[in-house]
C-alpha positions in Angstrom: 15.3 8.3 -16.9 11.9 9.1 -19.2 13.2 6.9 -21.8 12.2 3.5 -20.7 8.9 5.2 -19.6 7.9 6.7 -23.2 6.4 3.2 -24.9 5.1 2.1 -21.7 1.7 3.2 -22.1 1.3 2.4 -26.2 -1.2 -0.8 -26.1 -4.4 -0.3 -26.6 -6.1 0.1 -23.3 -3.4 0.4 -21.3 -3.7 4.1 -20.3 -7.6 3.4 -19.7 -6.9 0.9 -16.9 -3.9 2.6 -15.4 -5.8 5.5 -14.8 -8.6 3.7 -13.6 -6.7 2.0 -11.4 -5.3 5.0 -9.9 -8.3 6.6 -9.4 -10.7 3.5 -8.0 -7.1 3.2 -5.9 -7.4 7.0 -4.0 -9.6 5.5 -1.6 -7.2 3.1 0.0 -5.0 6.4 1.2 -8.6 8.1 2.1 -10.9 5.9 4.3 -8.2 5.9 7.4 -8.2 9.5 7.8 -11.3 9.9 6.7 -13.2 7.6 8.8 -11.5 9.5 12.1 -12.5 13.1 10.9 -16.0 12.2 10.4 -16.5 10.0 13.3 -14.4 12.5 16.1 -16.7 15.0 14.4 -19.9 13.5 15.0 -19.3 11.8 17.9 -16.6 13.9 19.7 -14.6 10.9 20.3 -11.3 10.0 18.8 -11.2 6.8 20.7 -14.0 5.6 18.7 -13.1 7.2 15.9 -10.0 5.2 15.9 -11.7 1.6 17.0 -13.8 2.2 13.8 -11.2 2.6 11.6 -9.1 -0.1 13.1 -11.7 -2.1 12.5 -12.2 -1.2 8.4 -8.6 -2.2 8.5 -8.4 -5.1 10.0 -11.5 -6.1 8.1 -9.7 -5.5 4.8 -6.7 -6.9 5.7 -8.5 -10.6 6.5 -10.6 -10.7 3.5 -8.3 -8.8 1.2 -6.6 -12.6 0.0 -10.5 -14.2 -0.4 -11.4 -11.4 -2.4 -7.9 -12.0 -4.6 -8.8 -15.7 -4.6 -12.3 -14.7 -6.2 -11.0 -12.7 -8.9 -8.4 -15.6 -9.7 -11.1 -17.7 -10.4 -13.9 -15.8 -11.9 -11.9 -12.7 -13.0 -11.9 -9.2 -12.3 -15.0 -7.8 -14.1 -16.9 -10.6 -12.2 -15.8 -9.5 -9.1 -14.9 -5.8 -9.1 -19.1 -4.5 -10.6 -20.6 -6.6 -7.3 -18.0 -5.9 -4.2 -17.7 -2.2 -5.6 -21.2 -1.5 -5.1 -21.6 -3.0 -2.0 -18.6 -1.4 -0.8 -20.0 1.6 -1.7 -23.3 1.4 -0.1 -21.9 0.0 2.6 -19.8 3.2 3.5 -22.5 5.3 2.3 -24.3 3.6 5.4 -21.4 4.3 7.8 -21.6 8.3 7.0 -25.4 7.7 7.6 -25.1 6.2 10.8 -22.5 8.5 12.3 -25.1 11.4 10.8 -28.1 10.4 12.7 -26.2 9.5 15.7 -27.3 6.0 16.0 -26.0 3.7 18.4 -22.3 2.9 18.4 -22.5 -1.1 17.5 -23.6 -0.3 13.7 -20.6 2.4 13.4 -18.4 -1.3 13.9 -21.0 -3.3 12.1 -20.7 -1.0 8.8 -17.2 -0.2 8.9 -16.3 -4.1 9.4 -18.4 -4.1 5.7 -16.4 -1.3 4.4 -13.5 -3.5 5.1 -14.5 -6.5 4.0 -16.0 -5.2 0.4 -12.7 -3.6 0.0 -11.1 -4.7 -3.3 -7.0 -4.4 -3.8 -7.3 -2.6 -7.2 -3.3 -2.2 -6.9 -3.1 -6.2 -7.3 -5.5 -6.3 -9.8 -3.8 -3.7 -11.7 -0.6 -4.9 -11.6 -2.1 -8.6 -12.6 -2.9 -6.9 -16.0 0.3 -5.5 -16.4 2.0 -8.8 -15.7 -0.8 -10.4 -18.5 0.9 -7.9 -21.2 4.2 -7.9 -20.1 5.2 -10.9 -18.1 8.7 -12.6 -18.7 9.6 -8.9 -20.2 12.4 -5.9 -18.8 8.9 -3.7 -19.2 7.5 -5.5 -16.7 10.0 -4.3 -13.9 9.2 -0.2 -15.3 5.9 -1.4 -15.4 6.2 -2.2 -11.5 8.3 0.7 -10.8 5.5 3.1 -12.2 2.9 1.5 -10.2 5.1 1.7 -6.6 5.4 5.9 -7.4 1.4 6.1 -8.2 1.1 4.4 -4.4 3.3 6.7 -3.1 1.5 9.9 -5.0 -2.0 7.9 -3.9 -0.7 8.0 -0.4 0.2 11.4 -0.3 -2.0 13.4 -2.1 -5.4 10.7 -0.9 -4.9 11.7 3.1 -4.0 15.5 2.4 -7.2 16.0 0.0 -9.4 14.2 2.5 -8.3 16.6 5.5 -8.8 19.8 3.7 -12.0 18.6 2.5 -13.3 17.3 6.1 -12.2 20.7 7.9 -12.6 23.4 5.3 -15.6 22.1 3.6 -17.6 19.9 5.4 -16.7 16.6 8.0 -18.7 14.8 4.9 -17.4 16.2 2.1 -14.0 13.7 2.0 -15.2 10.5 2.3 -18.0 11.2 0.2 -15.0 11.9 -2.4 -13.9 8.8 -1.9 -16.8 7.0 -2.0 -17.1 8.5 -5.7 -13.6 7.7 -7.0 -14.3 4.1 -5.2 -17.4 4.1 -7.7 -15.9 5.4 -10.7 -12.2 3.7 -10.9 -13.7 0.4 -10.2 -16.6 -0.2 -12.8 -14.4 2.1 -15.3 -11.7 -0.8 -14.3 -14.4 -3.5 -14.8 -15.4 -1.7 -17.9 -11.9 -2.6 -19.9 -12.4 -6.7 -20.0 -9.8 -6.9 -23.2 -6.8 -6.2 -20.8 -8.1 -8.1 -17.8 -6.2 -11.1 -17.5 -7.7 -14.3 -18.8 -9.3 -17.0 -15.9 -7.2 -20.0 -15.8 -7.1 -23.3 -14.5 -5.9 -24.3 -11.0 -3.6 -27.2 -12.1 -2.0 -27.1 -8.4 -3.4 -28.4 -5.3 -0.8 -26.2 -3.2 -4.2 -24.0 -2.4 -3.1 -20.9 -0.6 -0.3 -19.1 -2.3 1.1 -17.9 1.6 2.1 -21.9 1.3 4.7 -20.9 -1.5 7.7 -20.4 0.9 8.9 -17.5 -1.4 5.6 -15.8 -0.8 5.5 -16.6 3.1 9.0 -14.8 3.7 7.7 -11.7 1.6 4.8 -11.8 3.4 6.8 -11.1 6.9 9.4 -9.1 5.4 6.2 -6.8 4.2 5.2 -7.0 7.5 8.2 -5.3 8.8 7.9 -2.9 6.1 4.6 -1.7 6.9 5.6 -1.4 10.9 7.9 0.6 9.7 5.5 3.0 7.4 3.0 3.3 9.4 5.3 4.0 12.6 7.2 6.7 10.4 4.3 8.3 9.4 3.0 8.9 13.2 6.1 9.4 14.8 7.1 11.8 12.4 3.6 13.9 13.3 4.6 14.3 16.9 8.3 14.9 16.2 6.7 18.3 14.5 4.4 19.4 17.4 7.1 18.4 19.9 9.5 20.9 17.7 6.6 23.8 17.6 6.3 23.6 13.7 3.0 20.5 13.9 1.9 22.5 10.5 5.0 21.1 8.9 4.3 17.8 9.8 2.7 17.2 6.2 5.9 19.0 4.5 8.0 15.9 6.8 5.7 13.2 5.6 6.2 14.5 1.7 9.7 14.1 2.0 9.7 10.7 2.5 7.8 9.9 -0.1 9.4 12.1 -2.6 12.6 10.8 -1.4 10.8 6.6 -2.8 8.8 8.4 -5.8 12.5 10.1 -6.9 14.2 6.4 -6.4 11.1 5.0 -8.0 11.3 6.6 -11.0 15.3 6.1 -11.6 14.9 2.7 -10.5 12.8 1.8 -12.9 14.6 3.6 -15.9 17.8 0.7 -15.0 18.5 -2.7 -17.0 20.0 -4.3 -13.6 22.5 -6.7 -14.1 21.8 -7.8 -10.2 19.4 -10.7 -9.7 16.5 -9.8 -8.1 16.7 -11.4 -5.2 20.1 -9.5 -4.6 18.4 -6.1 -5.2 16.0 -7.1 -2.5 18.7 -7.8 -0.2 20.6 -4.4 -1.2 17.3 -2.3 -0.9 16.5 -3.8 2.8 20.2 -3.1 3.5 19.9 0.6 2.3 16.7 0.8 4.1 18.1 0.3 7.3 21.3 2.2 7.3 19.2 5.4 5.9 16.8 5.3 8.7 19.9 5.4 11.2 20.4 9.2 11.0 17.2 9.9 11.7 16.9 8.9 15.5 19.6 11.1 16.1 18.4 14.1 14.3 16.8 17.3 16.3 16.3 19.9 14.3 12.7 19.9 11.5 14.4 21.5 8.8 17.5 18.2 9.2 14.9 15.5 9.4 13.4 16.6 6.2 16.6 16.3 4.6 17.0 12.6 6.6 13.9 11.5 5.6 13.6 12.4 2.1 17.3 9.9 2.0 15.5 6.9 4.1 12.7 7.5 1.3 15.0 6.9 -1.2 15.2 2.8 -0.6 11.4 2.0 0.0 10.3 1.7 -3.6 13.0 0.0 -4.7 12.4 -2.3 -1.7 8.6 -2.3 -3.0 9.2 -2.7 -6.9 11.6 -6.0 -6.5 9.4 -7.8 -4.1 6.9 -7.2 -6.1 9.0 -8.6 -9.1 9.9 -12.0 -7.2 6.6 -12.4 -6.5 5.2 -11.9 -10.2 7.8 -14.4 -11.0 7.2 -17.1 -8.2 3.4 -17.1 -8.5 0.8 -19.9 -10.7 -1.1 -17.1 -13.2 -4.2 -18.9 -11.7 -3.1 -17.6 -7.7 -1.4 -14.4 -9.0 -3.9 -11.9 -7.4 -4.3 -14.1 -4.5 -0.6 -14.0 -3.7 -0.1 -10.1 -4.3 -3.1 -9.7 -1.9 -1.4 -11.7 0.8 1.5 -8.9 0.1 -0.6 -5.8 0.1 -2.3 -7.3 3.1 1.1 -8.0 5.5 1.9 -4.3 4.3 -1.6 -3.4 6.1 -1.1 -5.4 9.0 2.1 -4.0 9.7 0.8 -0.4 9.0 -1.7 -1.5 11.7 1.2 -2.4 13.9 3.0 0.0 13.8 0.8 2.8 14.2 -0.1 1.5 17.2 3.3 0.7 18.3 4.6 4.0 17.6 1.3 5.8 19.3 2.3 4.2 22.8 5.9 4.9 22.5 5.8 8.5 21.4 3.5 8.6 24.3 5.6 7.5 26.6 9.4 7.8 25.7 8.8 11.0 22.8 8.9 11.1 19.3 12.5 11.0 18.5 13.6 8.0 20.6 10.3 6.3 19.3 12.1 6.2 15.7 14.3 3.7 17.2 11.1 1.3 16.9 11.0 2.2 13.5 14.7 1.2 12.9 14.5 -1.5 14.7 11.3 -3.3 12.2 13.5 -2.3 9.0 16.3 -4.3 10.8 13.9 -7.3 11.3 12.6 -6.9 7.5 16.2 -7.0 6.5 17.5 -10.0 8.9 14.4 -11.8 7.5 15.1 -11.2 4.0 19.0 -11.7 3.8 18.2 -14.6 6.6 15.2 -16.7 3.9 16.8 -15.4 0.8 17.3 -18.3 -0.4 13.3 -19.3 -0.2 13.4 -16.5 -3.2 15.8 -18.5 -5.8 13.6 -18.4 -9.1 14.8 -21.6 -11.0 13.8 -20.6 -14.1 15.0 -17.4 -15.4 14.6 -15.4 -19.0 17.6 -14.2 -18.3 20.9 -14.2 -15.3 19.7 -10.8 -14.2 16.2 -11.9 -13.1 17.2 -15.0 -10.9 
């Protein structure tokens, strides 16, 4: 499994911007939480505490493709040194408003800024890795390294934010943040010799959500990240309603060991499958591993069912992001894998929500039948438009 791994990192400045990347990327798993434990601590309200951080979503997930579309035409350097900083001082002001108590309107005003300054690092990173290695089997390791860093990002970011917030000081976590926001971004900025090259829009297709390929991702992304963020909820309550809530984080770890451990051996593989059949499989496998899980009644059993439903989401991940390397203009690349990374935070969005009111009203463990049911809808969609995903011109059989 190591071996296709080992060279990986050998060009010069490679291991520079991967771990800039993943730091200046910690945020993204940290401003959530983050914003909730500061806010309900300031203001006692969790009510508000969640509009706020709705709204930093939200806010991201609408400007997150105008930001790509920036960086496609000035580069990343360009655009990461002057949306980094404002970013920053932007939730710098947030922390300072909730501290002085001032009135609720500039909680929404600043946290709509947060949002909007946000930068998708993750695209930008693996823009650079598709520059060295495009057309290449490295490429596909390349993306397979990337999905089990988001999946360490998204569960080491919340965890280190909520110890920090409680034991230290309500502060103290997204002031973290706001410092690995700083420091991975300019450090990213900082390494111009493997940022990819501006190039010239010789299409007048505009948006890449026009590509068809990249509109059925979009919604099968969608689905995905109902299902994520309704997993991730659900799977909170299902460990207070069982008496063991402090294992809740143990539950939410097994998941996403179960996609880092797929991750990683998926990556390692020389498929012979085309792409867009490994999409297909991984929805498939997606869906029949979540089954168990709504009928499952016992803590110590779901950990065991969710670290298997874990095991199909980065695969799932890794090839879409594959097709869309592959189906995207070099001059809309970042663009397009925004408009990914964006449907994955809609549907986050979604289904956090979703699975809020159900859990609420029908309990946790019949409210992972929502969760099923958006993994079935991802898969319909993608075995339905698969053939939107045909790539007509392949290096090789296995990559069509």
């Amino acid at each position: 499994m190591v071996g296709p791994y080992r060279g990986l990192f050998n060009g010069p400045g490679v291991k520079g911007f991967v771990l800039a990347g993943f730091v200046g990327r910690m945020p993204m798993s940290m401003l959530g939480i983050g914003i909730v434990l500061l806010v309900s601590a300031l203001t006692e309200s969790y009510a508000t505490a969640g509009a706020v951080a709705a709204t930093t979503n939200i806010s991201f997930a609408i400007a997150a493709p105008l930001t790509g579309r920036l960086v496609d035409r000035f580069g990343q350097s360009r655009v990461i040194i002057p949306f980094s900083l404002v970013n920053a001082l932007a939730l710098a002001s947030l922390m300072l408003c909730a501290g002085f108590g001032l009135p609720e309107w500039t909680l929404y005003a600043s946290g709509l800024l947060v949002g909007a300054t946000s930068l998708s690092l993750g695209s930008m990173v693996r823009a650079r890795w598709s520059h060295l290695h495009g057309g290449s089997a490295k490429l596909h390791t390349a993306f397979a390294f990337e999905s089990v860093a988001d999946e360490v990002i998204f569960v080491a970011g919340p965890a280190l934010v909520t110890v920090l917030a409680t034991y230290v000081n309500p502060y103290a976590g997204l002031s973290v943040a706001l410092v690995c926001l700083v420091g991975g971004s300019l450090a990213l900025a900082a390494q111009r010799r493997t940022q990819p090259p501006v190039r010239e829009i010789r299409s007048s297709g505009g948006s890449p959500i026009l590509i068809p390929g990249i509109a059925l991702l979009s919604c099968v992304y969608l689905a995905l990240g109902a299902v994520f963020g309704s997993v991730d909820l659900i799977t909170v309550a299902f460990a207070e309603e069982h008496g063991v809530k402090g294992a809740s984080g143990f539950l939410l770890a097994s998941i996403a060991g179960g996609s880092m451990v797929s991750g990683l051996w998926f990556g390692s593989r020389q498929w012979q499958i085309p792409l867009r059949g490994r999409l297909v499989r991984a929805l498939g496998v997606l869906v029949v591993g979540l089954l168990p899980i709504i009928f499952i009644g016992d803590a110590r059993v779901m950990a065991v069912g969710l670290f298997v439903a874990g095991l199909a989401i980065s695969p799932t991940l890794i090839t879409g992001f594959s097709l869309a390397e592959r189906m995207l203009p070099p001059s809309l690349f970042t663009e397009g894998m925004a408009w990914i990374s964006t449907s994955i935070g809609l549907g986050v969005a979604i289904g956090a929500w979703a699975g809020g009111r159900l859990t609420e009203s029908i309990g946790a463990s019949n409210a992972y039948v929502f969760t099923l049911g958006c993994a079935a809808i991802a898969a319909v969609v993608g075995v339905g438009g698969s053939g939107l995903l045909r790539l007509p011109e392949a290096p090789s059989p296995a990559e069509s």
